[in-house]
PyMOL CGO cylinders between C-alpha atoms (Angstrom):
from pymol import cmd
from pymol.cgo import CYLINDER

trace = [
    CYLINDER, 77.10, 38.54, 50.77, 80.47, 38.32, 49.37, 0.3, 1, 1, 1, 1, 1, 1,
    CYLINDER, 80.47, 38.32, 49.37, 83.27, 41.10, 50.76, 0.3, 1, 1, 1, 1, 1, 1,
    CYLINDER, 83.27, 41.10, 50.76, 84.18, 43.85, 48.25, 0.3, 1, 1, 1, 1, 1, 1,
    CYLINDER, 84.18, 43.85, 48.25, 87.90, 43.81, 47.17, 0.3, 1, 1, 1, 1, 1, 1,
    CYLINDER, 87.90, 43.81, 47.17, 90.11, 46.07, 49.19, 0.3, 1, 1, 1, 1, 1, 1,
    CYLINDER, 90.11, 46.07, 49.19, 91.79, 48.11, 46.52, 0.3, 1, 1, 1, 1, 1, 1,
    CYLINDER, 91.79, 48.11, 46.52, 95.60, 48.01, 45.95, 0.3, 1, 1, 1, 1, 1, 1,
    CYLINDER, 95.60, 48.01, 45.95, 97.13, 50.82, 48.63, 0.3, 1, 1, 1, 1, 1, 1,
    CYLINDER, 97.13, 50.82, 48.63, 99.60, 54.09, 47.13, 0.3, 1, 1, 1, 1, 1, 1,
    CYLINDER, 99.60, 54.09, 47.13, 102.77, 54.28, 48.39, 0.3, 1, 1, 1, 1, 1, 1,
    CYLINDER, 102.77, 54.28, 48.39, 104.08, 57.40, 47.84, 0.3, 1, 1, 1, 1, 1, 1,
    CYLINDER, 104.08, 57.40, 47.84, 108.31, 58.01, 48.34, 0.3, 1, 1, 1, 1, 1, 1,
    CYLINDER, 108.31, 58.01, 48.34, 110.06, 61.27, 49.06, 0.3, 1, 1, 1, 1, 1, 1,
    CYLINDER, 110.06, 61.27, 49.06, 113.55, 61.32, 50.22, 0.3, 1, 1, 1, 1, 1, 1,
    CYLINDER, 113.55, 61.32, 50.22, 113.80, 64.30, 52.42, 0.3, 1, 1, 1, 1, 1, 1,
    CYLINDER, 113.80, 64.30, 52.42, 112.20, 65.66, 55.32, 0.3, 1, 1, 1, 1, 1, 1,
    CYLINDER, 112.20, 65.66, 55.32, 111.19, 69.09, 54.08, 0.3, 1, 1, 1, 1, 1, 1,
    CYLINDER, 111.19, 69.09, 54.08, 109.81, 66.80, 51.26, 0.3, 1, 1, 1, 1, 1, 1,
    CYLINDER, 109.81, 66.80, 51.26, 107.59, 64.76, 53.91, 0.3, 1, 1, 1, 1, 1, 1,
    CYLINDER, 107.59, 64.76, 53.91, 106.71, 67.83, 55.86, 0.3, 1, 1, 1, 1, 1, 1,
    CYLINDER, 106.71, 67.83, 55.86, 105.04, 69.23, 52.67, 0.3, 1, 1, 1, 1, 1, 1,
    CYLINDER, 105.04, 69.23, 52.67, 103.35, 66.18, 51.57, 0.3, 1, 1, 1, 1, 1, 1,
    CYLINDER, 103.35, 66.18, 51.57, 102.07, 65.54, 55.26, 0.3, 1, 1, 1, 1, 1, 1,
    CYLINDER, 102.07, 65.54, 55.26, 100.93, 68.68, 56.15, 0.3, 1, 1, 1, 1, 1, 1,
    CYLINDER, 100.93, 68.68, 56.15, 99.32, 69.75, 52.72, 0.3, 1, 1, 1, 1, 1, 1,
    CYLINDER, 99.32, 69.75, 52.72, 95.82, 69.40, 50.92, 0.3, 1, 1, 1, 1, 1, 1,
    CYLINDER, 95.82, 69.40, 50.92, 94.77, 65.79, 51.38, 0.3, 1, 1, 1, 1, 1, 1,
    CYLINDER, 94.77, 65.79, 51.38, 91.43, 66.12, 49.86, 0.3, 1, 1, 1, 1, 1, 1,
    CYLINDER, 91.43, 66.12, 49.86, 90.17, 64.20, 46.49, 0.3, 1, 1, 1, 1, 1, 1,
    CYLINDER, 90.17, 64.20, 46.49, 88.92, 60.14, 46.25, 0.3, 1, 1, 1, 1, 1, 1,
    CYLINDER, 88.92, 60.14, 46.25, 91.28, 57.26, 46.40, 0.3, 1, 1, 1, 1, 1, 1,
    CYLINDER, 91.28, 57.26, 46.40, 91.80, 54.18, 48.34, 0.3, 1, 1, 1, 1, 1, 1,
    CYLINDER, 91.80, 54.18, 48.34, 94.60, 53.80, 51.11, 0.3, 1, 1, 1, 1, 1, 1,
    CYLINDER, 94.60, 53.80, 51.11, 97.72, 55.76, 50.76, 0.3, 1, 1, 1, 1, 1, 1,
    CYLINDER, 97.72, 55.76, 50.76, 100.83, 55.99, 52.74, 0.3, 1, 1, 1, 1, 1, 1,
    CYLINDER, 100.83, 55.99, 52.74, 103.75, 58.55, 52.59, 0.3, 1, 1, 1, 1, 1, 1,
    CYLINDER, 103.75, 58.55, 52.59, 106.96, 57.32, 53.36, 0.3, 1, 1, 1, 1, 1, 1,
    CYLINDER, 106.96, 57.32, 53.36, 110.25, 59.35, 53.79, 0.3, 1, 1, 1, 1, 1, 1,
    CYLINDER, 110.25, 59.35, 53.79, 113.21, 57.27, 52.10, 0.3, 1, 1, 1, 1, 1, 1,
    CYLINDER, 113.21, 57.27, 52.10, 116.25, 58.74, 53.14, 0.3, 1, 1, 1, 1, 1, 1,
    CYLINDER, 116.25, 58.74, 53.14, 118.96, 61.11, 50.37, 0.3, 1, 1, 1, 1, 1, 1,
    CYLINDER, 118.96, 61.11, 50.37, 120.70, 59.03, 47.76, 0.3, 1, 1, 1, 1, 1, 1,
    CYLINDER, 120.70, 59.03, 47.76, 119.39, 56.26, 45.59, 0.3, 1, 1, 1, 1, 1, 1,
    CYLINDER, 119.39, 56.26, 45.59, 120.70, 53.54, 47.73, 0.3, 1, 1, 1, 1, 1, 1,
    CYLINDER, 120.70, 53.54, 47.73, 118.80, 54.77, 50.72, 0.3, 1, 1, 1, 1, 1, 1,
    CYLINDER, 118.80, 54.77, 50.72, 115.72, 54.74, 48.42, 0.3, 1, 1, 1, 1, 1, 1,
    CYLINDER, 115.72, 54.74, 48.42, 116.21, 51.27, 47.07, 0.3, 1, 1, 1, 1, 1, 1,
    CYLINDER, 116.21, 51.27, 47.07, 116.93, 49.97, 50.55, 0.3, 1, 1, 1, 1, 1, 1,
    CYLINDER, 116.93, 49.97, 50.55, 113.48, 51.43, 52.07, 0.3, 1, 1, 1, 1, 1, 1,
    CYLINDER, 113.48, 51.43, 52.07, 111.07, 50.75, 49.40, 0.3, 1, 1, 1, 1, 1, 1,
    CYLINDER, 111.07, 50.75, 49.40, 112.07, 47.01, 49.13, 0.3, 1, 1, 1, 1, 1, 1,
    CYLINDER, 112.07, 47.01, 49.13, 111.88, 46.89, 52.49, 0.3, 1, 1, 1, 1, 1, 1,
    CYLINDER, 111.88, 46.89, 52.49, 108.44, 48.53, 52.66, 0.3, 1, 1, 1, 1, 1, 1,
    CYLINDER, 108.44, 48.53, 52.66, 106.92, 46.30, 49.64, 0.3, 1, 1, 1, 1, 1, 1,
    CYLINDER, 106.92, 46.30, 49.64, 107.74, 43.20, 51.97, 0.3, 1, 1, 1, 1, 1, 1,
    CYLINDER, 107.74, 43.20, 51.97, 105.42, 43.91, 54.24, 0.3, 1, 1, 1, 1, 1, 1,
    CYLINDER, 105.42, 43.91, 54.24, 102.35, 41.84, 53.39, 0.3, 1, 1, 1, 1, 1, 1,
    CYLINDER, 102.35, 41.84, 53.39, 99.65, 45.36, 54.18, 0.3, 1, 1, 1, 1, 1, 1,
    CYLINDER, 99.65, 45.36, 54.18, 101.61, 47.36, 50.96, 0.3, 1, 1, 1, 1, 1, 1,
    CYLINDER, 101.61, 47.36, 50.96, 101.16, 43.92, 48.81, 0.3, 1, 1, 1, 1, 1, 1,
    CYLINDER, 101.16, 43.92, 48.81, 99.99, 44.82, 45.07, 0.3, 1, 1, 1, 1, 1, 1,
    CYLINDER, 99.99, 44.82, 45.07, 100.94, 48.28, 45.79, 0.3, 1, 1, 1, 1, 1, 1,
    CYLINDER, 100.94, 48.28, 45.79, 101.00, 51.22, 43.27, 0.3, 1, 1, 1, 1, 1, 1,
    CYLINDER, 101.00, 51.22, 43.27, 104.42, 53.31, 43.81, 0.3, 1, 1, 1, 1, 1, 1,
    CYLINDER, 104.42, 53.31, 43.81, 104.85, 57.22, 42.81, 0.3, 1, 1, 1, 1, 1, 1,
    CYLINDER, 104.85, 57.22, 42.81, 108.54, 58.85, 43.82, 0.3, 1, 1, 1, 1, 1, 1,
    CYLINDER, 108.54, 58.85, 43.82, 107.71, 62.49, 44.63, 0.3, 1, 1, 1, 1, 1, 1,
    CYLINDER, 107.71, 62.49, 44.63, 109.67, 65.21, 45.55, 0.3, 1, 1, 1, 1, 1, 1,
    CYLINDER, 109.67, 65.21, 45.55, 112.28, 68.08, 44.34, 0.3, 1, 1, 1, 1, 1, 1,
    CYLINDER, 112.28, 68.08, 44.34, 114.14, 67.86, 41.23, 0.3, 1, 1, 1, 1, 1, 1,
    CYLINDER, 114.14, 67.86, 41.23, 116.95, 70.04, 39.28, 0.3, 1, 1, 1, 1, 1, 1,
    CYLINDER, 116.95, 70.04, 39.28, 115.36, 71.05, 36.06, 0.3, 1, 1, 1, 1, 1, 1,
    CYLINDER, 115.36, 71.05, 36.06, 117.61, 70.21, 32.87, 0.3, 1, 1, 1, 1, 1, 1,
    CYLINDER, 117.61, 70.21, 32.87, 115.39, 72.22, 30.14, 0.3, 1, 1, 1, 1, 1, 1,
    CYLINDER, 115.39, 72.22, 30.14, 115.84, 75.65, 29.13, 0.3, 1, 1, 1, 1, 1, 1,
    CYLINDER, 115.84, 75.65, 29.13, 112.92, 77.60, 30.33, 0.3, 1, 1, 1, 1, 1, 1,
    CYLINDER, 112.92, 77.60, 30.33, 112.64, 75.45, 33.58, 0.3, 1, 1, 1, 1, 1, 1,
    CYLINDER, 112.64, 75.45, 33.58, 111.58, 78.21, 36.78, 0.3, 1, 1, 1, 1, 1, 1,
    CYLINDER, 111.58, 78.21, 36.78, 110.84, 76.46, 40.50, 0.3, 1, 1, 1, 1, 1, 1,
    CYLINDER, 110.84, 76.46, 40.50, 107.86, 75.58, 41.06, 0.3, 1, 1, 1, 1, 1, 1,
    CYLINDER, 107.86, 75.58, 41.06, 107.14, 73.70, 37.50, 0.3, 1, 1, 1, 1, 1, 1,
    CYLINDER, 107.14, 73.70, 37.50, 105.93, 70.13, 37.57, 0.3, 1, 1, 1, 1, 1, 1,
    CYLINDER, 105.93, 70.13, 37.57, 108.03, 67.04, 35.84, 0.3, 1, 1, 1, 1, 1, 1,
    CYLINDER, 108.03, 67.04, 35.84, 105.60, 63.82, 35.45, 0.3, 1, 1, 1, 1, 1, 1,
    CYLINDER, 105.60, 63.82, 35.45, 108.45, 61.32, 34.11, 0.3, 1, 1, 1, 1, 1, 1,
    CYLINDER, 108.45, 61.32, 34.11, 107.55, 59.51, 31.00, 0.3, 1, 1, 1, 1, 1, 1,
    CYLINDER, 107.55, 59.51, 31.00, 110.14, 57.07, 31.92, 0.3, 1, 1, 1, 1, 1, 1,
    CYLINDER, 110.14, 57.07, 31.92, 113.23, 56.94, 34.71, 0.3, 1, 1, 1, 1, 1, 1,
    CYLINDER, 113.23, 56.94, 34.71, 116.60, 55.99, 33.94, 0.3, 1, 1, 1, 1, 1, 1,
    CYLINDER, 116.60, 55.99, 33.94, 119.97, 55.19, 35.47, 0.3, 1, 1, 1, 1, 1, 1,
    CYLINDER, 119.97, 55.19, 35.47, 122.73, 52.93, 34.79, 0.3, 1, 1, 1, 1, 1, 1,
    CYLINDER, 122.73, 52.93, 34.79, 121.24, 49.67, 35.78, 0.3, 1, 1, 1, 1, 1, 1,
    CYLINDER, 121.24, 49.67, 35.78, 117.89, 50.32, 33.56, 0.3, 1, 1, 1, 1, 1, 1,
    CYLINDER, 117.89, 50.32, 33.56, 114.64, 52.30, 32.74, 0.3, 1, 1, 1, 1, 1, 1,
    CYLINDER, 114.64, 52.30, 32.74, 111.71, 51.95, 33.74, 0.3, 1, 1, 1, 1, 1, 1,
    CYLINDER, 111.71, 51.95, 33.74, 108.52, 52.85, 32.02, 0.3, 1, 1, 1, 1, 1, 1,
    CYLINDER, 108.52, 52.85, 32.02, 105.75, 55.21, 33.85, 0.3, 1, 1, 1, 1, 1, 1,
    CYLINDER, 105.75, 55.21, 33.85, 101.98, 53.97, 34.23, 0.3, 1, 1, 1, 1, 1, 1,
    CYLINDER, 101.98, 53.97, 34.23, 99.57, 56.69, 33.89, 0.3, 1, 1, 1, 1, 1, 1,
    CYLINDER, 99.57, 56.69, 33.89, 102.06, 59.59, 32.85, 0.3, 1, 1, 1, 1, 1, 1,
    CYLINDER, 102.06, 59.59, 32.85, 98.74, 61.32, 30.78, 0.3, 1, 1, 1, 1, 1, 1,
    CYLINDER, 98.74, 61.32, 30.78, 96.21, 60.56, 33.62, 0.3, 1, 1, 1, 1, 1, 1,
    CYLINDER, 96.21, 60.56, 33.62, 98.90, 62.41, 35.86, 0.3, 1, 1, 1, 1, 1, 1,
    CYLINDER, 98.90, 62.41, 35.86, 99.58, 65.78, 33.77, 0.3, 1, 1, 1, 1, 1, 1,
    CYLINDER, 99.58, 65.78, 33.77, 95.83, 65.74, 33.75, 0.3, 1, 1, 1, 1, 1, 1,
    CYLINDER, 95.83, 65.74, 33.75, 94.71, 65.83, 37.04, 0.3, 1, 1, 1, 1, 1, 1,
    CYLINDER, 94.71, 65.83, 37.04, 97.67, 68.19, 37.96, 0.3, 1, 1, 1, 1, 1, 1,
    CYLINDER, 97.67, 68.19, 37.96, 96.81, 70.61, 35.57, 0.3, 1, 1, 1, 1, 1, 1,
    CYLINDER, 96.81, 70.61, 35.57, 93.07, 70.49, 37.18, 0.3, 1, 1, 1, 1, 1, 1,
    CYLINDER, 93.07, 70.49, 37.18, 94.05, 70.35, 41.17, 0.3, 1, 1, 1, 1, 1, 1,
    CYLINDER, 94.05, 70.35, 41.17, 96.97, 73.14, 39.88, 0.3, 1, 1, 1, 1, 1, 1,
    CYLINDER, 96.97, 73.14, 39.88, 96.19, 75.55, 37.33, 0.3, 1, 1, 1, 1, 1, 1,
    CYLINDER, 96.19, 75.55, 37.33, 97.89, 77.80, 35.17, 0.3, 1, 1, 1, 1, 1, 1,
    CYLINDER, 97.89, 77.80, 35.17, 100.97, 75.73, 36.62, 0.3, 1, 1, 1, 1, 1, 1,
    CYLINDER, 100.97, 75.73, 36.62, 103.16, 74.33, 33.54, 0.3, 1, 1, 1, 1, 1, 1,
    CYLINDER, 103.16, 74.33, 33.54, 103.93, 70.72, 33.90, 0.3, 1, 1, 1, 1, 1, 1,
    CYLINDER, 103.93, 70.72, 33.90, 106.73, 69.04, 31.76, 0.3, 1, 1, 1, 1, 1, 1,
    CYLINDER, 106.73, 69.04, 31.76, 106.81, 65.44, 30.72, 0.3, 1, 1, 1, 1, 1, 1,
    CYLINDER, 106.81, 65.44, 30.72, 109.78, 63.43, 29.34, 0.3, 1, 1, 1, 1, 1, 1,
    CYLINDER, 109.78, 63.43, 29.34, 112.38, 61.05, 31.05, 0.3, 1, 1, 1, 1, 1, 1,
    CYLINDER, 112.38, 61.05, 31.05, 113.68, 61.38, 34.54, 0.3, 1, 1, 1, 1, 1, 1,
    CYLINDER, 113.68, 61.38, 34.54, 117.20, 60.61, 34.99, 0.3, 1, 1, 1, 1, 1, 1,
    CYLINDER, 117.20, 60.61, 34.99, 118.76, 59.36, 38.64, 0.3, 1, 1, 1, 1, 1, 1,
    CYLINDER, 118.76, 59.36, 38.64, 122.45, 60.95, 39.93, 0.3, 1, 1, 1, 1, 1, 1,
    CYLINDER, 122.45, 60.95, 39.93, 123.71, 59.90, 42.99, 0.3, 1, 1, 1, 1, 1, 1,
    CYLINDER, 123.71, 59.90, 42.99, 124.78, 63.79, 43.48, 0.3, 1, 1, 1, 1, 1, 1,
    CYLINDER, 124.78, 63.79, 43.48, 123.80, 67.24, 43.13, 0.3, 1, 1, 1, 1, 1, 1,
    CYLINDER, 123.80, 67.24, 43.13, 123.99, 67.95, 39.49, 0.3, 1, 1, 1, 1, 1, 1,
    CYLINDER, 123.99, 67.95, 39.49, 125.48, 71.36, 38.51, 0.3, 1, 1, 1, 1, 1, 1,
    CYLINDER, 125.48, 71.36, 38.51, 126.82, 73.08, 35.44, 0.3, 1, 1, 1, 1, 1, 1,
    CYLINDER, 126.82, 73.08, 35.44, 128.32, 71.67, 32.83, 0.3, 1, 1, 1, 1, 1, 1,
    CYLINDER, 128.32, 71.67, 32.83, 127.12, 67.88, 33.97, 0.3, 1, 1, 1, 1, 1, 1,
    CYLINDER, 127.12, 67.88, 33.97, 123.46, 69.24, 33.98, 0.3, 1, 1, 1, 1, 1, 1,
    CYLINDER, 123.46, 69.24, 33.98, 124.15, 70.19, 30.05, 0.3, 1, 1, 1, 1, 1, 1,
    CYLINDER, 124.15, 70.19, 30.05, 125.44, 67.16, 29.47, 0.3, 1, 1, 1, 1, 1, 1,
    CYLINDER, 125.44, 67.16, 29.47, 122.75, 65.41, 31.16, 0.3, 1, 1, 1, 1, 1, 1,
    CYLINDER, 122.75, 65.41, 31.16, 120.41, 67.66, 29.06, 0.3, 1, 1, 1, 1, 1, 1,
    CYLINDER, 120.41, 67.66, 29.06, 122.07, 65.82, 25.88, 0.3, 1, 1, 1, 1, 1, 1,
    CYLINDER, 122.07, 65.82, 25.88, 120.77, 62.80, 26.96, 0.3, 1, 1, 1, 1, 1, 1,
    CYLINDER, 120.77, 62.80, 26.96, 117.32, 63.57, 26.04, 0.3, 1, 1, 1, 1, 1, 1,
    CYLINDER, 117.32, 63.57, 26.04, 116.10, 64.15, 29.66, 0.3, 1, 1, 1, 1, 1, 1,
    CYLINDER, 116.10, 64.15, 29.66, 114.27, 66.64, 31.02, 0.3, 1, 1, 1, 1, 1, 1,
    CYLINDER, 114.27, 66.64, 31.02, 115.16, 66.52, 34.64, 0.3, 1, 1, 1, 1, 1, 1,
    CYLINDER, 115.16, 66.52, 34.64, 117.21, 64.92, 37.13, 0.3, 1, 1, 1, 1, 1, 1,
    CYLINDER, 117.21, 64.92, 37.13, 117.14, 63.59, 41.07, 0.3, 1, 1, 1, 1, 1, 1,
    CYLINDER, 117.14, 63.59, 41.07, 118.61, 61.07, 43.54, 0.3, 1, 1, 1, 1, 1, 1,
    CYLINDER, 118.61, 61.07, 43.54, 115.84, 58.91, 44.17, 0.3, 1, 1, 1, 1, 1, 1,
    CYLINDER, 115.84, 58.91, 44.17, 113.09, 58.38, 41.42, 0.3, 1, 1, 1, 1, 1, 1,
    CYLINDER, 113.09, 58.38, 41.42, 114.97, 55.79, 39.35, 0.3, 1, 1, 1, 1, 1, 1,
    CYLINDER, 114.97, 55.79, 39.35, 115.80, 53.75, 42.32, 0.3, 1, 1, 1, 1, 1, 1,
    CYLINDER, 115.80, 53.75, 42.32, 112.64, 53.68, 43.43, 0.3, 1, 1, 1, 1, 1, 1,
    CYLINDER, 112.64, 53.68, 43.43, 111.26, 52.71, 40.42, 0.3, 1, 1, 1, 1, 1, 1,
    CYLINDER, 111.26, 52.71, 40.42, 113.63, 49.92, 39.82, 0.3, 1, 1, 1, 1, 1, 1,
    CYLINDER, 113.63, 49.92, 39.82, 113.57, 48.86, 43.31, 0.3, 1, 1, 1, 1, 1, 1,
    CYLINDER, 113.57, 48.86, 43.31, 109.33, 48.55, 43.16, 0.3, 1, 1, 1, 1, 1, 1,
    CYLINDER, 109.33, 48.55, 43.16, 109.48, 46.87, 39.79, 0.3, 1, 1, 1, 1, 1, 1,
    CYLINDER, 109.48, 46.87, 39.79, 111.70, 44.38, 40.94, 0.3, 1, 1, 1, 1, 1, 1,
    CYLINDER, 111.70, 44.38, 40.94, 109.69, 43.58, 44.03, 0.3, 1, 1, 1, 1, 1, 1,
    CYLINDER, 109.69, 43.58, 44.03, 106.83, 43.11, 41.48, 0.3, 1, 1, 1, 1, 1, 1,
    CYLINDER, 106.83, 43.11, 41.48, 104.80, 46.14, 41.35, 0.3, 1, 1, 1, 1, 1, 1,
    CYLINDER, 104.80, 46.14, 41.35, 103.18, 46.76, 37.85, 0.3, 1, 1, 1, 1, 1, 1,
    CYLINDER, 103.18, 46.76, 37.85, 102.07, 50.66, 38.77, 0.3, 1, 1, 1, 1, 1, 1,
    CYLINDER, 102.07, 50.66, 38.77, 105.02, 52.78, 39.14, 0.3, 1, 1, 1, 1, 1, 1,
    CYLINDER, 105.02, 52.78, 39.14, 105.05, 56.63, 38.07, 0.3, 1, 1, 1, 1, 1, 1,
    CYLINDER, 105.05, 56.63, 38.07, 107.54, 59.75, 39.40, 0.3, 1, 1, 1, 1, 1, 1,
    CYLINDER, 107.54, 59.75, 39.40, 106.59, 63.35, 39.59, 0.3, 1, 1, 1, 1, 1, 1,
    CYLINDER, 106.59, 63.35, 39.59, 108.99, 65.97, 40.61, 0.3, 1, 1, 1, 1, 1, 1,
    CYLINDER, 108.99, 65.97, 40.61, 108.80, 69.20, 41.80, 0.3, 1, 1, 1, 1, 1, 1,
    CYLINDER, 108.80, 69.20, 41.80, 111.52, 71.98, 40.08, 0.3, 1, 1, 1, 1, 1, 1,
    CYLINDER, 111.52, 71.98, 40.08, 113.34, 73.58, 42.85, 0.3, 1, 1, 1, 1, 1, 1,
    CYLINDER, 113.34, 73.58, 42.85, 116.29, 74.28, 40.60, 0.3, 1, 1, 1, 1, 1, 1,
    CYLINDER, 116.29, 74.28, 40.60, 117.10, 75.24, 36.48, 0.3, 1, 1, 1, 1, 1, 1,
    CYLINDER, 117.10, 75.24, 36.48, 119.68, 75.90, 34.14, 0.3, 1, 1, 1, 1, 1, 1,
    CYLINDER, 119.68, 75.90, 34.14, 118.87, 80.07, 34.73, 0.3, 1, 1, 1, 1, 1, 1,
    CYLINDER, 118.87, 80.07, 34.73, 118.14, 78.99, 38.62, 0.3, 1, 1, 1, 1, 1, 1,
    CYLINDER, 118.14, 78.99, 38.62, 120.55, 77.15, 40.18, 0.3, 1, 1, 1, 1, 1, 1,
    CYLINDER, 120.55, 77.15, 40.18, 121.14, 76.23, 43.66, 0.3, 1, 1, 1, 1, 1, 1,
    CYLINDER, 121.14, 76.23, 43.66, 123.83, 78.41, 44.29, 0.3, 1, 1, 1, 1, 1, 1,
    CYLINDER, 123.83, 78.41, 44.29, 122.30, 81.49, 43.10, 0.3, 1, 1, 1, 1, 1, 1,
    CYLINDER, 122.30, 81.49, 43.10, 120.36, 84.72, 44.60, 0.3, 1, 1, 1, 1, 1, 1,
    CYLINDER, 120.36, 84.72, 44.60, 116.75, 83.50, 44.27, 0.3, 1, 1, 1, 1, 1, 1,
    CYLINDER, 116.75, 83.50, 44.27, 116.91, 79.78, 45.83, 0.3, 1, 1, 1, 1, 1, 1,
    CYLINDER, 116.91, 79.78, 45.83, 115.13, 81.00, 48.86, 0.3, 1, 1, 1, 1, 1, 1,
    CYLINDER, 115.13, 81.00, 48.86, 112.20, 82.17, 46.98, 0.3, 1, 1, 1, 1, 1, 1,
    CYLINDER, 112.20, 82.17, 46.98, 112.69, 79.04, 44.42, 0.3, 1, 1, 1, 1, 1, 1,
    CYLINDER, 112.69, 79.04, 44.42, 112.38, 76.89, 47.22, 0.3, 1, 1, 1, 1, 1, 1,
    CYLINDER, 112.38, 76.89, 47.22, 109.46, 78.17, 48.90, 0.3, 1, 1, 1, 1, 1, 1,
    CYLINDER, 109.46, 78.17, 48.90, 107.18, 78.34, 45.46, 0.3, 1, 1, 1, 1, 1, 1,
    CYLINDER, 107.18, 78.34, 45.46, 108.66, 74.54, 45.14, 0.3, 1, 1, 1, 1, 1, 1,
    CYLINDER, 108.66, 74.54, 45.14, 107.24, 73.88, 48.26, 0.3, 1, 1, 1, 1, 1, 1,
    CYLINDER, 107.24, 73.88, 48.26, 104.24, 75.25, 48.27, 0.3, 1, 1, 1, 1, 1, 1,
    CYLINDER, 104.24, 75.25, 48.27, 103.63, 73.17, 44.79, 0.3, 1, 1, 1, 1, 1, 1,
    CYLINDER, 103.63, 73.17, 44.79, 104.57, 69.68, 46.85, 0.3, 1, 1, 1, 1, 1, 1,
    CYLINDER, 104.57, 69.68, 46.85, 102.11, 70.46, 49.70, 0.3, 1, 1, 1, 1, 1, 1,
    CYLINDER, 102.11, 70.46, 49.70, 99.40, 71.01, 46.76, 0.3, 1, 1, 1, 1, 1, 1,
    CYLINDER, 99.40, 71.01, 46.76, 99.87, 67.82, 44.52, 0.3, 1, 1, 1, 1, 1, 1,
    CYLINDER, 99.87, 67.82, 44.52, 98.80, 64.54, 46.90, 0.3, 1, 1, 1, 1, 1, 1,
    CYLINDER, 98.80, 64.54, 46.90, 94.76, 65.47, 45.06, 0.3, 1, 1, 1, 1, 1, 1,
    CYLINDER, 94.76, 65.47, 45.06, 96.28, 64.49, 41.69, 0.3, 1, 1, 1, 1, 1, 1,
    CYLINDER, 96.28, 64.49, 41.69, 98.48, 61.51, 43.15, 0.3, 1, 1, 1, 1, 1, 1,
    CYLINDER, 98.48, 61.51, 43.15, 94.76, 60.15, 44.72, 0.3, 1, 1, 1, 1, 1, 1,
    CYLINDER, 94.76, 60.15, 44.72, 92.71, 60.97, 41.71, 0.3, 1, 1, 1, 1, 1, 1,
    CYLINDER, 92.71, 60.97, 41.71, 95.32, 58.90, 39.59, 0.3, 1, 1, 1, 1, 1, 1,
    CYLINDER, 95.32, 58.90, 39.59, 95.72, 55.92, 41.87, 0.3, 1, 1, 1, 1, 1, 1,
    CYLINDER, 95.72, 55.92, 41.87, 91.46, 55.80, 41.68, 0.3, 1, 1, 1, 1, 1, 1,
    CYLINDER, 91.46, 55.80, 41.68, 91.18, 56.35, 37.93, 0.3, 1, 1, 1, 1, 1, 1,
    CYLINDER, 91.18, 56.35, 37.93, 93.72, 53.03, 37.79, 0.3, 1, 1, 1, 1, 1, 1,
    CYLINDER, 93.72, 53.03, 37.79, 91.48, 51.14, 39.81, 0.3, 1, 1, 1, 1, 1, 1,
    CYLINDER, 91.48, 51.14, 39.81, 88.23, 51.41, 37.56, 0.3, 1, 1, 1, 1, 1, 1,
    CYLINDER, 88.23, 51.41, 37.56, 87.18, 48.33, 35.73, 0.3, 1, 1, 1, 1, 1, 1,
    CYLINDER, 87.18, 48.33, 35.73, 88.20, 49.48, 32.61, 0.3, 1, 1, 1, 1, 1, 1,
    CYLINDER, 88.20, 49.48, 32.61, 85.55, 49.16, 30.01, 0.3, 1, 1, 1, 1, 1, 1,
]
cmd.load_cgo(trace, "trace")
């Protein structure tokens, strides 16, 4: 009898550890094949640095990657707690395309619903993005920005991975930003979304794995 393929693991990437905590500790249910959350570090060079180390290792070979984690909303209307599933990421050394952005808005809208979910392209910053440079950033056609997504994304494509998405978490707006009364609560309905999302992340990395017909 001939051995069934072991399907291609998830690596999913978060930079912080209030990130990890939430992705760890929350609702792990839904189908999939082997999965593993890894905490990066802050900044895009940390994130580069750990995820081509982590595709090296021969157990994470053929590997789909999703970056996950908190983002600064760039879109009028943003609140915390929305949902950005990148179409694309983007920084200074390149874009890459997402696999899978549609499968992903769908099966967050069913594991979260009535949550609004925003799709467009991703932009990296190797800084907390405020003001002015958020508008600007806006210009660019993007919808949202972080530290790590792009790099991660760069970093797996050039390490040869072929399944690559990002989906952020908006802990921060144009009417809610960091420094302003209301982060607390922004940040808690933020993190309650994180802890709710690895379902959808699962669903997605199984749906990618059918034979397609």
């Amino acid at each position: 009898m001939s051995k069934q393929p072991v399907p291609a693991p998830l690596l999913v990437a978060c930079a912080l550890g209030i990130e990890h905590l939430a992705l760890r500790t929350g609702d792990r249910g839904g189908a999939g094949g082997p999965y593993t959350v890894v905490r990066t570090g802050m900044g895009p060079r940390a994130a580069e640095r750990s995820i081509t180390g982590r595709l090296a290792v021969p157990a994470l070979a053929g590997a789909a990657v999703l970056a996950t984690g908190f983002c600064a909303g760039l879109a009028p209307g943003m609140h915390p707690g929305d949902l950005v599933v990148a179409e694309e990421t983007r920084d200074p050394r390149g874009t890459v395309p997402c696999t899978g952005s549609g499968l992903l808005v769908r099966e967050l809208t069913r594991v979260l619903p009535g949550r609004t979910v925003h799709t467009g392209p991703l932009t990296g910053s190797d800084h907390v993005v405020r003001g002015a440079e958020r508008a600007g950033l806006r210009a660019t056609g993007a919808i949202a920005v972080d530290m790590e997504s792009a790099a991660t994304l760069l970093a797996a494509v050039r390490a040869g991975v072929r399944t690559a998405a990002a989906v952020r978490v908006v802990v921060d707006a144009p009417e809610h930003e960091l420094v302003r009364i209301g982060t607390v609560r922004g940040g808690i309905s933020a993190f309650r979304v994180l802890r709710s999302v690895l379902p959808a992340f699962l669903e997605w990395h199984r749906s990618l794995l059918l034979p397609r017909r």
